[in-house]
Legacy VTK file of the C-alpha trace (Angstrom):
# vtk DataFile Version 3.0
C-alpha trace
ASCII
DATASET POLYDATA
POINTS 115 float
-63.364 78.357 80.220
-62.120 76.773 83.641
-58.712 78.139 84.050
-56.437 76.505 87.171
-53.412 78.544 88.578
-51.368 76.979 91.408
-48.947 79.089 93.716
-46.837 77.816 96.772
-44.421 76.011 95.517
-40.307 76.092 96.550
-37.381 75.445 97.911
-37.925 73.201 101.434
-35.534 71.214 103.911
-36.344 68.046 104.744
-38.824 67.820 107.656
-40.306 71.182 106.199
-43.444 72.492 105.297
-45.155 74.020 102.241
-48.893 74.806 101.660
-50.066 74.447 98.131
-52.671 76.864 96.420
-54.732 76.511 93.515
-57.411 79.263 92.640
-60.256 78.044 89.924
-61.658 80.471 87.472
-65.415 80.077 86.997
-68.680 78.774 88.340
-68.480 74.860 88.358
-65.210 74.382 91.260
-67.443 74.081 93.856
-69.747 70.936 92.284
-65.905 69.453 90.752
-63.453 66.763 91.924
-60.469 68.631 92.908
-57.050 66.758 93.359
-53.303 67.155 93.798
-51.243 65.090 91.645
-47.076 65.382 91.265
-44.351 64.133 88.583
-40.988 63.369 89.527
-37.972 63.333 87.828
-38.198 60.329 85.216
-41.368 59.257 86.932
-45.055 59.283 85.994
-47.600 61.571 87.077
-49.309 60.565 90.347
-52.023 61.162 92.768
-51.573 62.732 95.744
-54.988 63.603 97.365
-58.310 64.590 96.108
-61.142 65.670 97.867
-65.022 65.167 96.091
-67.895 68.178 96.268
-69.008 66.932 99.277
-65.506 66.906 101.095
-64.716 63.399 101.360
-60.929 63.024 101.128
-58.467 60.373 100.139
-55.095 60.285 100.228
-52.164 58.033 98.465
-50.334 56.188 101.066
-46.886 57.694 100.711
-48.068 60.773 101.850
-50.873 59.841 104.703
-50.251 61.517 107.619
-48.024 64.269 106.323
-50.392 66.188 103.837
-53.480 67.558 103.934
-55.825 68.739 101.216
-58.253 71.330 101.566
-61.054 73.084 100.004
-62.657 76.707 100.095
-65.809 76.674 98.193
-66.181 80.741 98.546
-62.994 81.197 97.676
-62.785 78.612 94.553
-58.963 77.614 96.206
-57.961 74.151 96.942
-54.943 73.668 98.984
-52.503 71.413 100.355
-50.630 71.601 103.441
-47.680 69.276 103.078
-45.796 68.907 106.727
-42.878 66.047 107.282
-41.519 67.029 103.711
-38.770 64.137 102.429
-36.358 64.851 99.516
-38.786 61.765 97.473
-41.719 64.587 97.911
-39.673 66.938 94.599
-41.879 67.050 91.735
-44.134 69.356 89.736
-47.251 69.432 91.337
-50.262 69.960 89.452
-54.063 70.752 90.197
-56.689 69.329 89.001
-60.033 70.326 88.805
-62.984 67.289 87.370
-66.579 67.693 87.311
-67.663 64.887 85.488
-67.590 66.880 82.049
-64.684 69.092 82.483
-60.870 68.104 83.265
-58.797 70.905 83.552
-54.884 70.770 84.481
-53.350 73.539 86.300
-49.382 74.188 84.861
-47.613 73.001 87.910
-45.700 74.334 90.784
-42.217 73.077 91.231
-41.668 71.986 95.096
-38.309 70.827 96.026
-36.938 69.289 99.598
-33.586 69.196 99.646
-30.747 70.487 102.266
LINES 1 116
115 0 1 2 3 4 5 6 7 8 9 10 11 12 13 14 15 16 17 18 19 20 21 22 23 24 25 26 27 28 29 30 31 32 33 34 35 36 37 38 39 40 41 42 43 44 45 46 47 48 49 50 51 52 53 54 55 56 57 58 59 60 61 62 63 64 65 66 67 68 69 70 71 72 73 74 75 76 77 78 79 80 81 82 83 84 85 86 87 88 89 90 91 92 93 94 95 96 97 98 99 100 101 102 103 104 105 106 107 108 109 110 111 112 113 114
């Protein structure tokens, strides 16, 4: 069983940065969809990045420019570098790993930007 454990997360000022782990259990990370997806406060949960087996990328557009996601197929880690940080980037942020047949959720890592 795929098993998804994401480290990284914290306390952050505003214009800080944070870099995002997310280490797979398992043999099938490297043929998956991985992506990066966050819940605010009262909000629903929403994509941030997500980059395919092949390592095409995309990106919502609140957070183009700032973040970057990552992928480390001999490692089974995705990450994501978030620079620029703004106090709208707190949420749980969750890992997510997709192979076509498999969705597993990771159980979040709390980042917060706040002064």
């Amino acid at each position: 069983q795929v098993q998804l454990v994401e480290s990284g997360g914290g306390l952050v000022q505003p214009g800080g940065s944070l870099r995002l782990s997310c280490e797979a259990s398992g043999s099938i990370f490297r043929i998956s969809t991985m992506g990066w997806y966050r819940r605010a406060p009262g909000k629903e949960r929403e994509l941030v990045a997500r980059i395919f087996s092949g390592g095409t990328t995309n990106y919502a557009n609140f957070v183009k420019g700032r973040f970057s996601i990552s992928r480390d197929n001999a490692k089974n880690t995705l990450y994501l570098q978030m620079n620029s940080l703004k106090p709208e980037d707190t949420a749980v942020y969750y890992c997510n790993l997709n192979s076509g047949v498999t969705i597993v959720w990771g159980q979040g890592t709390q980042v917060t930007v706040s002064s």
